[in-house]
N, C-alpha and C positions, 0 to 999 in steps of 0.2 A: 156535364159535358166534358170531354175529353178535346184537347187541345194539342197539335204538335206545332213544331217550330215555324212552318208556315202556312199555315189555318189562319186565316183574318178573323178577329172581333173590334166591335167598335171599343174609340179609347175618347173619354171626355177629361179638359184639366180644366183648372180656374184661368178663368181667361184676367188678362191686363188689360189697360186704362184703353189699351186701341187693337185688341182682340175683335178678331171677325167669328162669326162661326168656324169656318174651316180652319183656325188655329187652334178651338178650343175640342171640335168633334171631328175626327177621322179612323178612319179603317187602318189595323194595322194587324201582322203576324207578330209573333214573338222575335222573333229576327227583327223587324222593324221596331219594337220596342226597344230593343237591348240600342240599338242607333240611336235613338229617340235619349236614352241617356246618356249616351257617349257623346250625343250631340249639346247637352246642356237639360234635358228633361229632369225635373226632381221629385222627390216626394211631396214640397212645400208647393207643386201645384197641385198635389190631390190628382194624379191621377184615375182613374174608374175603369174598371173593364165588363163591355155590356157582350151578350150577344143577338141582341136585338138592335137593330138600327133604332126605331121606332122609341124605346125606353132614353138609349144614350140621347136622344132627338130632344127629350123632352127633363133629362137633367141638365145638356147643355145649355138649353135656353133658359131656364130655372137661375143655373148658376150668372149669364145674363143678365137677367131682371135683377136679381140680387145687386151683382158688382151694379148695375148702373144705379139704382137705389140707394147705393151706400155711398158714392158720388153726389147722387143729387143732395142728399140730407149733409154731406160732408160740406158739400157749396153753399148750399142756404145756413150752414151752422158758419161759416168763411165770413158771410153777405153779416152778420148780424141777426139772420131774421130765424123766429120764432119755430122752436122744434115742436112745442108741445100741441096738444088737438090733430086733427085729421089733415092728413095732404093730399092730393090727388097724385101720382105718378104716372106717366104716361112717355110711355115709349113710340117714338115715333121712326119712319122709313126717312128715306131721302127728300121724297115729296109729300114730308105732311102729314101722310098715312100714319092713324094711328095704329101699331101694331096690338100693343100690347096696353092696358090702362087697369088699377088697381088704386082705390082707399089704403094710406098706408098711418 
């Protein structure tokens, strides 16, 4: 697919420690990329360029689950407590809701 300078595709990066969605997955033209590093964007967040919403949708929350995974085992490795055998990870909403849940 052929691209000009302001044609939108989706862009996913590695999100940080207090990344929402919408910092790590948004719509943007090549003009708004070129900002996007003028503004502080770099290579060292991986950025990706989809043209599917749908795909970007689903490495965004991928890279998600990841970073919060590497958190949790970074915190219980913190606490003392034991890496080895099976953990349950589970990602939850504001109230509770499990979102997301995974054997790690």
């Amino acid at each position: 697919m052929r691209f000009g300078p302001d044609e939108k595709m989706w862009v996913v990066t590695d999100p940080g420690p207090h990344s929402e969605m919408g910092d790590i997955l948004f719509e943007a033209s090549l003009r708004d990329l070129e900002l996007q590093f003028k503004g502080g964007l770099t290579m060292d967040k991986h950025p990706t360029l989809f043209t599917e919403k749908a795909e970007a949708k689903v490495e965004a929350y991928g890279r998600m689950v990841a970073m919060r995974a590497s958190r949790a085992i970074a915190q219980r490795a913190a606490e003392g407590k034991p890496l080895e055998g099976s953990h349950r990870l589970e990602i939850l909403d504001g109230n509770g809701k499990v979102l997301f849940e995974a054997e790690l």
